[in-house]
C-alpha positions as CSV (number, residue, x, y, z in Angstrom):
1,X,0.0,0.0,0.0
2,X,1.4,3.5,-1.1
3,X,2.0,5.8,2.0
4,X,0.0,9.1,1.7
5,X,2.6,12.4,1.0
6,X,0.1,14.8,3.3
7,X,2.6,17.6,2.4
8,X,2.4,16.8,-1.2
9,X,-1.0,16.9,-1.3
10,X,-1.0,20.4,0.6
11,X,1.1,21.5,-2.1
12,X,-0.9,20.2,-4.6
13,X,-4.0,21.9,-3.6
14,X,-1.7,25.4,-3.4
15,X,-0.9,25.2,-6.9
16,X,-4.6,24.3,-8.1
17,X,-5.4,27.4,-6.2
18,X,-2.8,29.8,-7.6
19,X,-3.9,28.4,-11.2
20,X,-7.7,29.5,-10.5
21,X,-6.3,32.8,-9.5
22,X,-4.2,33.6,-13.2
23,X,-0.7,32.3,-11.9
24,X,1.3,29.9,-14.2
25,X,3.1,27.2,-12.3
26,X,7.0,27.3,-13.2
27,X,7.9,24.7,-11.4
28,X,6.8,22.7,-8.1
29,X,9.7,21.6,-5.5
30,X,12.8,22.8,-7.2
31,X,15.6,22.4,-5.4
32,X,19.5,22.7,-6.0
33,X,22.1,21.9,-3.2
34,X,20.7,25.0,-0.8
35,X,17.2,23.0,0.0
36,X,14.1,23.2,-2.2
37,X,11.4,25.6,-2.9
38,X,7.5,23.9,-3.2
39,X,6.0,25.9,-5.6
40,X,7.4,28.9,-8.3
41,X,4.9,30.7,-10.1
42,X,4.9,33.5,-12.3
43,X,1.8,36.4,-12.7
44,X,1.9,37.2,-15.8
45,X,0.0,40.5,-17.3
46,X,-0.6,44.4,-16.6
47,X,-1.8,43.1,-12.6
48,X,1.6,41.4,-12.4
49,X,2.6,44.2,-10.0
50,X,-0.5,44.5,-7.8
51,X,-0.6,40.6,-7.2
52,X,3.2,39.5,-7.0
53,X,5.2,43.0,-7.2
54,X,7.1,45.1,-5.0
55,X,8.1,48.0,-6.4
56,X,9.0,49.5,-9.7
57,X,9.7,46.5,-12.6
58,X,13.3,46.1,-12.9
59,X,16.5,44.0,-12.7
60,X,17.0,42.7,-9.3
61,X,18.8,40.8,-6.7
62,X,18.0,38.8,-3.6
63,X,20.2,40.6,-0.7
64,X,20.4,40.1,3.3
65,X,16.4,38.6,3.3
66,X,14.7,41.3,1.3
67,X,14.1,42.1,-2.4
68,X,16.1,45.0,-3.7
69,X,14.5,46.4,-7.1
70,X,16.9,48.3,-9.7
71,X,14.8,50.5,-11.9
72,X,15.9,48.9,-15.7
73,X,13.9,49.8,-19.4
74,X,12.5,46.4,-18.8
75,X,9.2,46.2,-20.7
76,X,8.7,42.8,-18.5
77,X,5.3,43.0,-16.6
78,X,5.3,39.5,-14.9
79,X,6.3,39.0,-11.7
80,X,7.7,35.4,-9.2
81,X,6.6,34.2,-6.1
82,X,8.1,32.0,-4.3
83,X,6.1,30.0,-2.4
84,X,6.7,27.7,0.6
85,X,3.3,25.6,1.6
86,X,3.0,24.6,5.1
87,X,0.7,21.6,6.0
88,X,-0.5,20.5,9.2
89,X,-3.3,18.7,11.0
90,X,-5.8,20.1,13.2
91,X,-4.5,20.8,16.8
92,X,-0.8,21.4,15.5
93,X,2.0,22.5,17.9
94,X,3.8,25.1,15.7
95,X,1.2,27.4,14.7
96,X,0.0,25.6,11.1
97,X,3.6,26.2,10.1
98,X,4.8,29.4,10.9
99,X,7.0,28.6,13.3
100,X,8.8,26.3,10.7
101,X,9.9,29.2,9.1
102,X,13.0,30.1,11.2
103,X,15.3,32.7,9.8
104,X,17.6,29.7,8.9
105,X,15.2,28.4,6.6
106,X,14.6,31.9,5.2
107,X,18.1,31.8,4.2
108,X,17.6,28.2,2.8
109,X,14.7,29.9,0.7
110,X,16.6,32.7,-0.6
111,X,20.1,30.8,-1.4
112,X,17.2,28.7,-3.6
113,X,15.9,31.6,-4.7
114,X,19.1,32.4,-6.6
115,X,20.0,29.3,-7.9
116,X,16.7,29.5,-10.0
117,X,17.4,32.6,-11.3
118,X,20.9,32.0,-11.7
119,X,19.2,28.9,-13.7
120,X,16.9,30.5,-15.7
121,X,18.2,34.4,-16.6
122,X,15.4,35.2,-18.2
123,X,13.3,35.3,-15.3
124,X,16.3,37.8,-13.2
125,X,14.5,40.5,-13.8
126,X,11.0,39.8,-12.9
127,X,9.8,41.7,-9.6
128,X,10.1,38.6,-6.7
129,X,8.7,37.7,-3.4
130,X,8.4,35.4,-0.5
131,X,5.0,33.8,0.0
132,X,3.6,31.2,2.4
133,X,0.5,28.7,2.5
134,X,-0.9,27.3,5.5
135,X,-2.8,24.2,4.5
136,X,-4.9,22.2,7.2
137,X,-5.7,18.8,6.8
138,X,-8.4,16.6,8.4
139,X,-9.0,13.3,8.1
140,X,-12.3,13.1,6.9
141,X,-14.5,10.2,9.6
142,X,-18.0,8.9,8.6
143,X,-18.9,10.2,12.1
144,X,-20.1,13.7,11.3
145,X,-19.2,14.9,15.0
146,X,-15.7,14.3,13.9
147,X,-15.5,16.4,11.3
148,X,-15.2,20.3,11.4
149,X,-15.7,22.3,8.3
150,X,-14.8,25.4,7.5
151,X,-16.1,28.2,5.8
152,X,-13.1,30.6,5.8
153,X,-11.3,28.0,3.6
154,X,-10.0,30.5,0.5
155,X,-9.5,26.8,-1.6
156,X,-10.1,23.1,-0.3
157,X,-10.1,19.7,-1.5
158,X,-11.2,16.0,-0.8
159,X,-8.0,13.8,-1.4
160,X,-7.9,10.1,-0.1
161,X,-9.7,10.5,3.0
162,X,-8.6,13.5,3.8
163,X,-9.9,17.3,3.4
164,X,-7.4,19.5,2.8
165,X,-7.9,23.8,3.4
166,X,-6.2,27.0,2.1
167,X,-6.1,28.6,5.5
168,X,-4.0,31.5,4.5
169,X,-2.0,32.2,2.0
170,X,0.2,35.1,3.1
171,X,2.0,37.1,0.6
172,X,5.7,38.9,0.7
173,X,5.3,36.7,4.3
174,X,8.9,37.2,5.3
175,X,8.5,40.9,5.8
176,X,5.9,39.9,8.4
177,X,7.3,36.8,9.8
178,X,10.0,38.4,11.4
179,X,10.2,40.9,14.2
């Protein structure tokens, strides 16, 4: 019998949500020798910086945990998140995830970060950020007292006896993450 990847599945449902919300998926769990990164996806499109910028469109770099935009002619109106999905059960011990995401796996992140866009150039100057998913999942009982639903789900799923919920999908999350 195949085990069940909960996390998988968590970021599964992540990636069907960004889809139904006009982000192309570049790639799910890319990784390189710094650790891996779940999901990269791409808004493409005149709302590229509204949804996924931060700042003026330009040439960037990743530097000391933040994004730090360089103004360019770039016509380029897309924009990259990087997105790290946290799944947990109900009851969890470290907040649905957040407190997984220690400054040292920030680093991990952004080290990953790089090697993408070391990896794929054409994509360096695109406008980047952070994100993070909390997913909950709940394994779903034919006792109806045992199962909790819940209506401020922004995306959910029914996967092999479990229920799976966006809980929150925080954007640029690092900023507020730390301090």
């Amino acid at each position: 019998m195949k085990l069940l990847n909960i996390g998988q599945l968590g970021e599964d449902l992540v990636t069907q949500w960004l889809q139904s919300t006009g982000w192309l998926i570049l790639h799910q769990r890319f990784s390189c020798r710094w650790g891996e990164i779940d999901i990269i996806a791409e808004y493409p499109g005149e709302e590229a910086e509204e949804q996924g910028g931060r700042g003026a469109r330009g040439q960037g770099s990743i530097k000391n945990s933040t994004w730090v935009q360089h103004p360019t002619n770039s016509t380029q109106n897309s924009a990259l998140a990087f997105v790290e999905v946290k799944t947990r059960s109900l009851g969890n011990w470290d907040a649905g995830g957040r407190s997984a995401i220690t400054p040292q796996k920030q680093t991990k992140l952004w080290r990953t970060a790089e090697m993408f866009l070391t990896k794929y150039p054409e994509k360096a100057d695109y406008p980047c950020r952070f994100d993070v998913a909390i997913v909950c999942c709940q394994r779903i009982s034919k006792l109806p007292t045992n199962f909790t639903s819940n209506q401020d789900a922004l995306f959910s799923s029914s996967v092999a006896g479990y229920k799976f919920y966006l809980q929150e999908y925080i954007p640029a999350a690092f900023d507020s993450l730390v301090d």
